[in-house]
Backbone as CSV, one residue per row, in Angstrom:
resi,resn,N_x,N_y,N_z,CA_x,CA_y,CA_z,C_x,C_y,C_z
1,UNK,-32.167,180.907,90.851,-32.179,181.770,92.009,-30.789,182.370,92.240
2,UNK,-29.924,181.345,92.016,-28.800,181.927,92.582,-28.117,182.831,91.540
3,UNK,-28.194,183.027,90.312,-28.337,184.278,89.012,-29.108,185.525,89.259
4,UNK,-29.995,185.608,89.820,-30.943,186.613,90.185,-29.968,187.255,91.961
5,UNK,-29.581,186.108,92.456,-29.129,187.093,93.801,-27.626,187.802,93.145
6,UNK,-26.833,187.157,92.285,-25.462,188.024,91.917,-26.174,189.123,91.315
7,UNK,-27.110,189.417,90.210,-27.545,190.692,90.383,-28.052,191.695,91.055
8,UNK,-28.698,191.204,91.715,-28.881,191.637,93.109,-27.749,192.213,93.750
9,UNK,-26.780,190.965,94.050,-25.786,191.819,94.825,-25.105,192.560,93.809
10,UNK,-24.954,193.000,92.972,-24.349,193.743,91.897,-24.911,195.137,92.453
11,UNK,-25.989,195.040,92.675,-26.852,196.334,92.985,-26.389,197.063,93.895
12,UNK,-26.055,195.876,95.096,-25.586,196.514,96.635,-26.636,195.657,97.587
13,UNK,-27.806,194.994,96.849,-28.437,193.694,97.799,-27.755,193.427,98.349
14,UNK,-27.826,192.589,99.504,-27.315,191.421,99.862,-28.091,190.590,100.192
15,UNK,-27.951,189.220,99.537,-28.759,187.835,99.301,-28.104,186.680,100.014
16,UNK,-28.942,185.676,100.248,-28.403,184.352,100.937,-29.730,183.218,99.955
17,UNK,-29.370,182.176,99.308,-30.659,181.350,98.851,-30.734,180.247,99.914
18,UNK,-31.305,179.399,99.982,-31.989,178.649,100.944,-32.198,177.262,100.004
19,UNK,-30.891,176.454,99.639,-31.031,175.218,98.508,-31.129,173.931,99.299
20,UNK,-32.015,173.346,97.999,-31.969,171.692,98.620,-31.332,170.861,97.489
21,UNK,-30.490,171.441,96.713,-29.553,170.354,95.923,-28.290,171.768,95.864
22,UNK,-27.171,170.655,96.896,-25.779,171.520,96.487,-25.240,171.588,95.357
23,UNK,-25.291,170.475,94.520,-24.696,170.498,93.779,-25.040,171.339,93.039
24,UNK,-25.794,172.059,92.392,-26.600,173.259,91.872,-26.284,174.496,92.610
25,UNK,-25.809,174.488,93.525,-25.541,175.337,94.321,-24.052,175.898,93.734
26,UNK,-23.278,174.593,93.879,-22.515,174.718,93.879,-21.942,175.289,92.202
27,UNK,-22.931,174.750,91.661,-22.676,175.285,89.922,-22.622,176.856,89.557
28,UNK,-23.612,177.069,90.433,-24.269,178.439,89.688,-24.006,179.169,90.893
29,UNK,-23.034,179.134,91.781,-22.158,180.116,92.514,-23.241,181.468,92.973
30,UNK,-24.278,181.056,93.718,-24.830,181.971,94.874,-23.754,182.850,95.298
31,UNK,-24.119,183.578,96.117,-23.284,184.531,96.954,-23.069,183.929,98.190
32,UNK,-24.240,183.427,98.676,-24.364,183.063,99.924,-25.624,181.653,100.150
33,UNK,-25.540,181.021,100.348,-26.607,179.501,100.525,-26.154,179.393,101.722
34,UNK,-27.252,178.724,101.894,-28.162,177.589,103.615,-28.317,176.201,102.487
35,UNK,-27.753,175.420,103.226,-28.512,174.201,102.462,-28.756,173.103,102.863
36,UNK,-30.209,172.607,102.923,-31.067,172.107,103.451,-31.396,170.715,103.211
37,UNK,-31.405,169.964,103.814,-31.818,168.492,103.441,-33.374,167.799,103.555
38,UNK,-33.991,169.187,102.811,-35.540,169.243,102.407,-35.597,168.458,101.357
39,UNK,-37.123,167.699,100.911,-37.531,167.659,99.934,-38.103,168.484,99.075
40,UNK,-37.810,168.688,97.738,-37.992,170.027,96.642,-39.254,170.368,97.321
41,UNK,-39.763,171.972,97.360,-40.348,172.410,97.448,-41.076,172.995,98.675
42,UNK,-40.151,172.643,99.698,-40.033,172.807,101.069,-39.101,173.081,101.606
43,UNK,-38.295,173.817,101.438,-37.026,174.649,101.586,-37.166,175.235,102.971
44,UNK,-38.207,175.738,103.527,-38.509,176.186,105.021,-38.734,174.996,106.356
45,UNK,-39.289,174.093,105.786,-39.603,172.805,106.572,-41.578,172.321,106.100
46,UNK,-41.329,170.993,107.164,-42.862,171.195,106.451,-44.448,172.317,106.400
47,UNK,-45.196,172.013,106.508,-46.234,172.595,106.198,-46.904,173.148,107.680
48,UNK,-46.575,174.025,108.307,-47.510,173.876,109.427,-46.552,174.088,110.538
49,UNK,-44.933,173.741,110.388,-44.029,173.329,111.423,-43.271,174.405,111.479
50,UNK,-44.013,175.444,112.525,-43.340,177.170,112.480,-42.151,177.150,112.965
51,UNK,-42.007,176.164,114.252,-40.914,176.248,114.943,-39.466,176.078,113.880
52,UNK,-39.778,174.902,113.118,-38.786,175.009,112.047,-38.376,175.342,110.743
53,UNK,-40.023,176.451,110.584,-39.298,177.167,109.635,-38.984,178.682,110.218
54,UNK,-39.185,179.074,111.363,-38.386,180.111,112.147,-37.170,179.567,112.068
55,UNK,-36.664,178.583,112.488,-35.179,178.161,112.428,-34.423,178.523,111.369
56,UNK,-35.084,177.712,109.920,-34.419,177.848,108.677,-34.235,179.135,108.447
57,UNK,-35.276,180.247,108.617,-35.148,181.196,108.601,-33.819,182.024,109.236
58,UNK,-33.735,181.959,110.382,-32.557,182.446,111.365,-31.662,181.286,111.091
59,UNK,-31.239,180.683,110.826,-30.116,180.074,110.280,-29.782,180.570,108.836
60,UNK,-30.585,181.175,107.877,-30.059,181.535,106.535,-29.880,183.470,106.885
61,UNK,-30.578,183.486,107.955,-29.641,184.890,108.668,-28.771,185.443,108.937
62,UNK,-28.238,184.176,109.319,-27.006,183.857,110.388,-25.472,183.646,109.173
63,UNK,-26.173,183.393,108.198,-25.302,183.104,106.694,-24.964,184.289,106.328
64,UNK,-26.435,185.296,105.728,-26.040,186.331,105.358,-25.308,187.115,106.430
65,UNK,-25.463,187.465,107.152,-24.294,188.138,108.546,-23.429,188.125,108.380
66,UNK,-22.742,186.772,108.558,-21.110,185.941,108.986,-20.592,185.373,107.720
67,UNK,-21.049,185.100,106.467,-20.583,184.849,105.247,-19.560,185.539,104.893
68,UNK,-18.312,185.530,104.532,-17.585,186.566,104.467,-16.566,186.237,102.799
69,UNK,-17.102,184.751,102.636,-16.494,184.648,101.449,-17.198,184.296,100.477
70,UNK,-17.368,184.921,99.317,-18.101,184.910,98.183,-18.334,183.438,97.398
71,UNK,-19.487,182.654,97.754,-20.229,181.527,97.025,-20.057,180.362,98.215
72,UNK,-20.016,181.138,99.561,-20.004,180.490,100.570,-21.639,179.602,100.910
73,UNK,-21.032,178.250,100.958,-22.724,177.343,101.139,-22.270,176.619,102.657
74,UNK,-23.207,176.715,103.248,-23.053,176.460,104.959,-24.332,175.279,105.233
75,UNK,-24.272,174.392,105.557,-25.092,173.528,106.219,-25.721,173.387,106.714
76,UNK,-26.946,173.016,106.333,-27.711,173.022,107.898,-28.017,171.978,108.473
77,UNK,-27.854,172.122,110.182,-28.108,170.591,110.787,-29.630,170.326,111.062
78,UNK,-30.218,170.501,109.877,-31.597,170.023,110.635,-32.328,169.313,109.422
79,UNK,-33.082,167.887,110.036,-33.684,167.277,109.593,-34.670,166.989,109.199
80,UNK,-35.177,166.388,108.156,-36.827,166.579,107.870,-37.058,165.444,108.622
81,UNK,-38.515,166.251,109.529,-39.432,165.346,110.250,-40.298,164.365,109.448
82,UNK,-40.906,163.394,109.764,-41.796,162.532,108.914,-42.967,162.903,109.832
């Protein structure tokens, strides 16, 4: 994902990915990451739980916006519910 957004931004995109392993993140130098302390394949939150994947959403918003330095990965404080 994060190979596909530098082309992207090559274009004049602008991208933010939404990861649940930094360290991967951190390899392959996104432009911009949210990163999430999801389990794979749930990167938004769980199944059903709008309220928090509106959040994730406007929090990886809030990245692309205010990101200002290139392969910037920002945190997110929110937890997976059980």
């Amino acid at each position: 994902m994060g190979l596909i957004a530098r082309v992207l931004e090559e274009a004049g995109i602008a991208t933010v990915c939404i990861v649940m392993r930094r360290e991967v993140a951190q390899n392959v130098k996104p432009p911009r990451a949210l990163f999430v302390k999801f389990p794979m394949g749930a990167p938004l939150g769980p199944a059903g739980d709008a309220e928090t994947q509106r959040g994730v959403i406007g929090e990886a918003l809030a990245v692309l916006a205010e990101a200002v330095e290139p392969g910037t990965i920002v945190d997110s404080p929110r937890q997976w519910r059980r």
